[in-house]
C-alpha positions in Angstrom: -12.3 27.7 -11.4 -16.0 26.6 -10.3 -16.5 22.7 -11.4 -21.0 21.7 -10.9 -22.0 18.2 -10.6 -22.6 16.5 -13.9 -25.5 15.8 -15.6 -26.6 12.9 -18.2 -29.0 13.5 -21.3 -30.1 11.6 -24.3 -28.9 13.1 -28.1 -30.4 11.5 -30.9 -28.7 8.1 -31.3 -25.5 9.0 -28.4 -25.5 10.1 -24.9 -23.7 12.6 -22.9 -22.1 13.6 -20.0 -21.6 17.6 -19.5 -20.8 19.9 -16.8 -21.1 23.1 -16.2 -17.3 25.3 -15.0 -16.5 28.7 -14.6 -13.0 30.3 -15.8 -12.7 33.8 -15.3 -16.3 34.8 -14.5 -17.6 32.9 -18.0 -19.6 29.7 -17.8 -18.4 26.9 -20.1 -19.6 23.3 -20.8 -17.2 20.5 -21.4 -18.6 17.1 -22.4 -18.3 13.4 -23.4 -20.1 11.6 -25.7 -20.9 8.1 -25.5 -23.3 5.6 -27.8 -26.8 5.3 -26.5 -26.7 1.8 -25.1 -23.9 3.3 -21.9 -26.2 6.0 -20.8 -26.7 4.0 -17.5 -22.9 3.5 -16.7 -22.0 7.4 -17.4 -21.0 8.7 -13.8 -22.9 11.7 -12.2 -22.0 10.7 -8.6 -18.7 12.1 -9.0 -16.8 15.0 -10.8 -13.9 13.0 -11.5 -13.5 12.6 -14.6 -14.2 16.5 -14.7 -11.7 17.0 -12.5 -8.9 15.2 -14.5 -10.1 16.8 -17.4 -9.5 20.4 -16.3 -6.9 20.2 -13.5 -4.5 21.2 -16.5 -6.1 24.3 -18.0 -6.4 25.6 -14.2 -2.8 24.9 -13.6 -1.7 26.5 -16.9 -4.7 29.6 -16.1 -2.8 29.7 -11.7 -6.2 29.2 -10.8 -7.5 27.2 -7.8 -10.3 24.5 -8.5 -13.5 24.1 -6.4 -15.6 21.2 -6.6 -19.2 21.7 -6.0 -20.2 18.2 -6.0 -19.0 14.4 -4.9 -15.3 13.7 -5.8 -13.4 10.6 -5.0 -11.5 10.9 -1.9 -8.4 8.9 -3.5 -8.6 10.9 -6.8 -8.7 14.1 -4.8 -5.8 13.2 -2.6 -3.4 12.4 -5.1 -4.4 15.0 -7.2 -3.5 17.7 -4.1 -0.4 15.9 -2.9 1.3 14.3 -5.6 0.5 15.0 -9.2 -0.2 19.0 -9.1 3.2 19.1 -7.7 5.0 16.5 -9.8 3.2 18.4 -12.9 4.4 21.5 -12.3 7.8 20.5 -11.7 8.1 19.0 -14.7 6.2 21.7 -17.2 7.8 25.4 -16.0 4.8 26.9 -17.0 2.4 25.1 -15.3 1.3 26.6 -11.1 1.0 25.0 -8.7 -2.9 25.0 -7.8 -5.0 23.9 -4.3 -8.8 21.8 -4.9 -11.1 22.6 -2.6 -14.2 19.9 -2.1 -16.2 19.4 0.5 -17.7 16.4 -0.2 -15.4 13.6 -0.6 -16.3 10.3 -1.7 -14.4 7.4 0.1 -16.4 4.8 -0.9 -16.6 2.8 -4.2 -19.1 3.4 -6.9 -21.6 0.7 -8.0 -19.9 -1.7 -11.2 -20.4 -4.0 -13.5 -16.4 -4.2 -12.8 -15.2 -4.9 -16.9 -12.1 -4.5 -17.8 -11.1 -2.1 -20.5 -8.4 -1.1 -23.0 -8.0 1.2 -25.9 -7.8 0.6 -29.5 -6.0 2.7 -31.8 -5.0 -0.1 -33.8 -1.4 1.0 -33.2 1.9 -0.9 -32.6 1.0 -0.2 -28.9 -2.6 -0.5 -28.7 -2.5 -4.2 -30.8 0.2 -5.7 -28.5 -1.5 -4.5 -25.1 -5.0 -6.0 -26.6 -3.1 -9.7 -28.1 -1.6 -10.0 -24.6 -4.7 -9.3 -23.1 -7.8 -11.1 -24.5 -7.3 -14.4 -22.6 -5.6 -12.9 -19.3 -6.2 -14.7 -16.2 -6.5 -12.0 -14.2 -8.2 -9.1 -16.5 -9.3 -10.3 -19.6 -10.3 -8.0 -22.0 -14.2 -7.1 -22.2 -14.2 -3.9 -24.0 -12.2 -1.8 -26.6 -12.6 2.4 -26.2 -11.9 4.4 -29.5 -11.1 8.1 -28.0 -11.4 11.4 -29.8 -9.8 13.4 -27.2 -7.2 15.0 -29.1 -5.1 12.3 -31.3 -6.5 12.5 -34.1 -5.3 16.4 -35.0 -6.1 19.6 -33.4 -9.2 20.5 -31.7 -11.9 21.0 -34.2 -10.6 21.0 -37.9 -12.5 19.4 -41.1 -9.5 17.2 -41.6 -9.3 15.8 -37.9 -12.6 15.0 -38.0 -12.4 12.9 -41.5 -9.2 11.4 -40.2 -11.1 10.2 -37.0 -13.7 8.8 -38.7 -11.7 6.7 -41.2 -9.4 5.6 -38.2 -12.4 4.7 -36.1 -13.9 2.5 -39.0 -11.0 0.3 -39.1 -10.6 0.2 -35.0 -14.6 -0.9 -35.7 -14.1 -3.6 -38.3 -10.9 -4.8 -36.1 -13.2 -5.1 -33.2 -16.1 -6.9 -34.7 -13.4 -9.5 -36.1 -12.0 -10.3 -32.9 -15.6 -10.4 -31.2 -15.1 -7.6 -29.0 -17.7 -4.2 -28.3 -16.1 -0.9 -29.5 -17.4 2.2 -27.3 -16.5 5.0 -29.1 -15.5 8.6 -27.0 -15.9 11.9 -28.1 -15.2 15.4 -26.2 -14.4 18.6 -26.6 -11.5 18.5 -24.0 -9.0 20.1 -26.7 -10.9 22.9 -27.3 -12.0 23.9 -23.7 -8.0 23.3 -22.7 -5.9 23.6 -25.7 -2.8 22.1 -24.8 -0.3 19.8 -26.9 -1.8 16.5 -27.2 1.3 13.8 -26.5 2.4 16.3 -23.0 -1.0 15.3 -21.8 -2.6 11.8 -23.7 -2.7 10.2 -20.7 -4.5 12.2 -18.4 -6.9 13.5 -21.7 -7.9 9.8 -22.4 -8.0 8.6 -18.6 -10.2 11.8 -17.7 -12.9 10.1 -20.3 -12.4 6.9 -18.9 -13.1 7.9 -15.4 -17.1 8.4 -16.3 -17.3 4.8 -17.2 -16.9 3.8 -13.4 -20.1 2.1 -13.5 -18.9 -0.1 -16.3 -14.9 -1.1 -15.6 -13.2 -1.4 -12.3 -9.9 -1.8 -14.5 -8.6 -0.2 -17.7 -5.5 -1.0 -19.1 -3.0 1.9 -20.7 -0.8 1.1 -23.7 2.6 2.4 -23.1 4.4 4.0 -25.8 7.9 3.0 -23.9 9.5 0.1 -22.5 10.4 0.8 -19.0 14.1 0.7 -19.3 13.8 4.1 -21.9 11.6 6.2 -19.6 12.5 9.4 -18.8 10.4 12.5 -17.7 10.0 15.8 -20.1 7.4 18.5 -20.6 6.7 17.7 -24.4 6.5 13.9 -23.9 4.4 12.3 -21.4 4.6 8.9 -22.3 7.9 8.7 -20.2 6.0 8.8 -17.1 2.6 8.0 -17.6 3.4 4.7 -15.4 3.7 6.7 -12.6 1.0 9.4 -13.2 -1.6 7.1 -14.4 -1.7 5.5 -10.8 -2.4 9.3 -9.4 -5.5 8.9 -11.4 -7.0 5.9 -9.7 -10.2 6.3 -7.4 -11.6 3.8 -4.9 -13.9 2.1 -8.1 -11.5 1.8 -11.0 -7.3 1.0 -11.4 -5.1 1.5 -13.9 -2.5 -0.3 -15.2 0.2 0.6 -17.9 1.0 -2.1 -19.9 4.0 -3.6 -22.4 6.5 -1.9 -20.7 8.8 -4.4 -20.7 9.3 -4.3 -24.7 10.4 -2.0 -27.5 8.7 -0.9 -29.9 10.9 -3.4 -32.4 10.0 -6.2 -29.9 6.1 -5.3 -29.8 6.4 -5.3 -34.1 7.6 -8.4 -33.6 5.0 -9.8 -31.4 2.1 -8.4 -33.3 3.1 -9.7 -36.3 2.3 -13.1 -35.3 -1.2 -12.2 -35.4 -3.1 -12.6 -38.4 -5.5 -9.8 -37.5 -3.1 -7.3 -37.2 -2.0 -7.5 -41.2 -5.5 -6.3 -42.0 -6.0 -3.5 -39.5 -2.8 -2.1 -38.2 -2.4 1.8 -38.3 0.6 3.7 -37.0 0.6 7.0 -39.6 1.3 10.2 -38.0 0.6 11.9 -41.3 -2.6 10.1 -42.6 -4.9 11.2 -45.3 -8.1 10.4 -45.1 -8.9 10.1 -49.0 -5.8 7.7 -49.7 -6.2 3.8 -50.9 -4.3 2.7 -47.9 -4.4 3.0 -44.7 -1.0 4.1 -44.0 1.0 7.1 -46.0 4.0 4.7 -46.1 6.4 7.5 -46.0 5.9 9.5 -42.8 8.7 8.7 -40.0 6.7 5.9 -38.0 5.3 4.0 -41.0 8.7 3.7 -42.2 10.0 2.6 -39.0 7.0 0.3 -38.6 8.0 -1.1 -42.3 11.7 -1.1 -41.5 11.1 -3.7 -38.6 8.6 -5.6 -40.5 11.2 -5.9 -43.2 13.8 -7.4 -40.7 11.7 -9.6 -39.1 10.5 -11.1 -42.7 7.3 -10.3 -42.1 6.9 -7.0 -45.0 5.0 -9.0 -47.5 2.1 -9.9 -45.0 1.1 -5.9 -44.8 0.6 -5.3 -48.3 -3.0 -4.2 -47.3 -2.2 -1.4 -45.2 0.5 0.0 -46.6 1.8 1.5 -49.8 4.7 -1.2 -51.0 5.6 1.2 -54.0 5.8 4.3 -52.1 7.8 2.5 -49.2 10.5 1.5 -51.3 11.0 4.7 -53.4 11.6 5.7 -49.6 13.3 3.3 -47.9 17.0 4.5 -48.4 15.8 7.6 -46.7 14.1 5.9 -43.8 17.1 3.8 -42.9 19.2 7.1 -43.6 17.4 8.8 -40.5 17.5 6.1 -38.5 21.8 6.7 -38.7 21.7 9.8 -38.4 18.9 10.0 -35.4 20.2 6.6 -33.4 21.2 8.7 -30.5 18.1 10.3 -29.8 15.9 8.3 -29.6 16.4 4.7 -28.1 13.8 2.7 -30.1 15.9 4.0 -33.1 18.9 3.2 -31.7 17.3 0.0 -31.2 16.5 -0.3 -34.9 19.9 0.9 -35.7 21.6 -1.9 -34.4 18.8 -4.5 -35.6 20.0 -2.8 -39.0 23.3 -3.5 -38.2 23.1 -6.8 -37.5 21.0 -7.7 -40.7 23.7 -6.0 -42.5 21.3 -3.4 -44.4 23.3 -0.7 -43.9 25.1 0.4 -47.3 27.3 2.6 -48.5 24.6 4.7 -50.0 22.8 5.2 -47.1 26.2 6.4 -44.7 26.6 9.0 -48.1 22.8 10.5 -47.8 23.6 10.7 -43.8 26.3 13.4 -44.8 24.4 15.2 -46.7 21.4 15.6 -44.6 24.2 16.7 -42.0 25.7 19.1 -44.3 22.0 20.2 -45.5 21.5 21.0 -41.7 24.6 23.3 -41.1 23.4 25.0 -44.1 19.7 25.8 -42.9 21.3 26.0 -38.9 24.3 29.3 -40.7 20.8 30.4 -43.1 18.7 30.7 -39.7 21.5 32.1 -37.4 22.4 35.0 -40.5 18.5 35.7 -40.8 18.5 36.2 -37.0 21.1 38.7 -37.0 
């Protein structure tokens, strides 16, 4: 793999960034789109964020990378060094690769050195930005909305309508707590097509990297508190506190933040802030022609309801999520969170906040059989249909 020197250009009422790589003999373009107004802090000095951004397909493709342009000297050392090899020790089907550049870059880029976080409007996104806004150290001057892969797969009607219903309400949220939204778009997932939560990190940092000019920090939302990490190939938010400082160059760091909470300790935290009852939106199944929000039903907004229940705060959400559909299934949520304690800690977590509230009922321990039951059945239906 070939990766050329960026280039900047004016579109209509957004700019972009693009370069110019070649995979197997073909030429390709992979880009990121920015608003207008950014168009001076998008970075052409280096390939970094280029480099991030397709370091995976050539590992998944065994094919060596080769810069032909300016790359940051720290980037590329930690790239080479540490996180090709850490990567491909973790995900079995990923080679081990060499980068080859011959113009190194040790110094730092010129910045207007902001500091930067995303906003989903997510359990994890609203505590890191409530923590953040009057830090001492790194206040928060700048919310990023990403399209880099979140929102669905690669390039379907649907992920498109859900991103631009999510990205309204990150919009509105910004605008009421006097913040600028810069909003990121690329066509990463297409060019690499590879699961989205095995790689957010390095997907959404890769489109950070071209802001150099703009933020000398940008600060991560973890999805884990530090005490539950653990590294897998399908889940990379285990160890994005490690990998995420592999990413750093001499311009701009990274930090991972709220890892010392749970997710039930982050609900509670957020739910202090009147903001958040307006604006919060955690659906993993979202349609984008529904009243609310939230679908109210999907595993994480009934998690995210669960908690809020516990903590006496369910009442204040009403305008993001369904109260009728959430308790026609309620029983159900709190019957998966039984049966799936030990897999996952943040539900075991919940479990035992369950527990202690004494909302566990009879009821719910009878549906926990059956779903067991139901699951022998389909496991004997599978392993008969095999044979």
């Amino acid at each position: 793999m070939i990766i050329k020197s960026p280039q900047k250009r004016i579109l209509d009422d957004k700019c972009r960034v693009e370069c110019i790589f070649t995979i197997h003999e073909t030429e390709k373009i992979l880009y990121y789109d920015f608003p207008k107004e950014y168009y001076n802090f998008l970075v052409t000095e280096n390939c970094d964020a280029f480099l991030v951004g397709l370091v995976l397909l050539a590992m998944k493709n065994g094919e060596n990378i080769e810069i032909d342009g300016k790359v940051s000297a720290k980037l590329y050392y930690n790239l080479l060094n540490y996180f090709i090899p850490i990567f491909s020790t973790i995900h079995d089907h990923f080679s081990v690769i060499n980068l080859k550049c011959k113009n190194l870059n040790y110094s730092p880029l010129e910045s207007e050195s902001k500091v930067g976080t995303g906003v989903s409007c997510g359990v994890d996104s609203m505590s890191t930005i409530f923590s953040h806004l009057n830090d001492e150290a790194y206040p928060i001057d700048y919310l990023v909305y990403l399209n880099a892969g979140s929102h669905g797969h690669w390039a379907d009607r649907k992920s498109k309508l859900i991103f631009k219903r999510r990205l309204d309400n990150a919009m509105l949220f910004s605008e009421r707590i006097g913040k600028n939204i810069i909003e990121i778009t690329t066509n990463l997932s297409e060019i690499i097509q590879i699961e989205f939560q095995s790689s957010h990190s390095i997907r959404n940092l890769s489109c950070i990297l071209n802001l150099q000019n703009l933020f000398s920090h940008y600060i991560y939302a973890s999805a884990q508190k530090v005490q539950y990490h653990s590294v897998n190939s399908k889940d990379g938010s285990g160890w994005d506190i490690y990998i995420n400082k592999l990413l750093e160059t001499e311009t701009i760091s990274f930090s991972t933040s709220m890892v010392q909470y749970s997710r039930f300790e982050r609900v509670k935290l957020i739910s202090n802030e009147k903001e958040v009852n307006h604006f919060l939106d955690v659906c993993v199944s979202p349609d984008p022609n529904a009243k609310k929000l939230n679908c109210s039903r999907c595993y994480k907004c009934l998690r995210t309801l669960i908690s809020l229940e516990l903590i006496g705060k369910l009442h204040e959400f009403s305008e993001v999520f369904d109260m009728e559909t959430y308790n026609s299934h309620r029983d159900l949520g709190i019957s998966e969170i039984i049966l799936k304690r030990k897999e996952n800690v943040d539900i075991g977590e919940l479990y035992s906040q369950l527990k202690k509230y004494n909302k566990i009922k009879v009821k719910h321990l009878v549906m926990v059989q059956k779903m067991r039951i139901d699951k022998k059945k389909k496991n004997i239906k599978q392993l008969i249909k095999s044979k």
